[in-house]
C-alpha positions, 0 to 999 in steps of 0.5 A: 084302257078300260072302255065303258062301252059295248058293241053290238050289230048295230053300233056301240051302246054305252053300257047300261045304255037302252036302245030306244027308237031314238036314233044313237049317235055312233060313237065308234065306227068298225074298220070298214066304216072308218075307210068310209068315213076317211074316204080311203082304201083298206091298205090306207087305213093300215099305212095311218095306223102304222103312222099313229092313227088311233084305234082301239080293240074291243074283243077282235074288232077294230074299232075307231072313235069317231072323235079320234077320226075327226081330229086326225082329219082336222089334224092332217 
């Protein structure tokens, strides 16, 4: 799966998107964001990949979609 979106330091861009001094929603959050997001540790995080947690690579980050987040908790 091709996905149509950059990263940068400060978050993930469509691409051809151009920042403004708007706020950009987050559309992915990185490996230490999502354990925020979920309120769990490292390993947990690990243990809900192995058991189907989707996430995705975007070169050798780890990233997760915000909406994959919200329907797991929604979901379990």
């Amino acid at each position: 799966m091709k996905l149509p979106y950059i990263l940068n330091s400060s978050g993930v861009l469509k691409l051809g998107q151009k920042r403004s001094g708007r706020n950009i929603e987050r559309i992915f959050f990185t490996f230490a964001e999502a354990q925020e997001f979920l309120g769990v540790s490292h390993q947990t995080i690990y243990k809900l990949m192995k058991d189907g947690l989707p996430s995705h690579r975007i070169s050798k980050k780890r990233v997760f979609l915000k909406e994959d987040l919200v329907r797991w908790i929604k979901e379990h």
